[in-house]
C-alpha angles and dihedrals in degrees: 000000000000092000080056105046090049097048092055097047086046092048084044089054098046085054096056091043087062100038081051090053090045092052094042088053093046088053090056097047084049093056089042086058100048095043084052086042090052093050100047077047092051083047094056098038085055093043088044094050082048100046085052094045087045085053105047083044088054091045085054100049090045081052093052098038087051092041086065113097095273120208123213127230134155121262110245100172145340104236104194122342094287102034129048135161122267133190119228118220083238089056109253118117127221135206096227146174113258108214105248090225089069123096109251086208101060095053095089127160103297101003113158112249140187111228126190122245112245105025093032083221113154102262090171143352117246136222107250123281101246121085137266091254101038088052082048097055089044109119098234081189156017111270114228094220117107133199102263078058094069120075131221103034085112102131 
């Protein structure tokens, strides 16, 4: 009963002895996870600080190019996806650079542009040239009244 009894408990023991191994190596898969896990989170912490310091600088430079005296001219064409034509208000037309902060979509054929002064490249799109009111009094469709709808024009 004594040889029994000892090579349970000695079993018992080479088992623990393995649970205790398989725990020891999960740990330290556990801490090579999360080492791996603090450094991708330091790199985006550092590409995050220099994305928001790219971007104030980029709102900067848009401030200074707009604060320069802008021109205005009317959009002909986009090129290719950077450059596109645009129309003085003296006549002549430019190949320019279209700023890549500005919506494609919106730059449309005559379409009303700021240009800046030196390089003529589109720096903002502008609201059309006619009025509030005027805008206001524009007919947007054709109306489906006749003639014979509207009353007191008997001679």
């Amino acid at each position: 009963m004594d040889a029994l009894m000892k090579d349970v408990l000695g079993t018992s023991r080479k088992n623990a002895n393995k649970d205790d191994k398989d725990l020891y190596m999960r740990m330290k898969e556990l801490e090579s996870e999360l080492e791996i896990l603090n450094i991708q989170e330091e790199y985006l912490k550092d590409e995050q600080r220099h994305l928001k310091s790219e971007y104030i600088r980029s709102k900067e430079e848009i401030k200074r190019i707009q604060s320069v005296y802008l021109g205005v001219g009317n959009f002909v064409e986009m090129i290719d996806e950077n450059y596109g034509v645009v129309g003085s208000t003296s006549g002549s037309q430019y190949l320019v650079r279209v700023l890549s902060t500005l919506n494609r979509e919106d730059l449309k054929p005559n379409a009303r542009v700021a240009l800046h002064r030196s390089s003529h490249s589109v720096v903002d799109i502008l609201p059309p040239d006619t009025d509030a009111a005027v805008q206001m009094m524009k007919m947007t469709e054709k109306p489906d009244v006749s003639y014979t709808d509207v009353g007191g024009l008997d001679i």
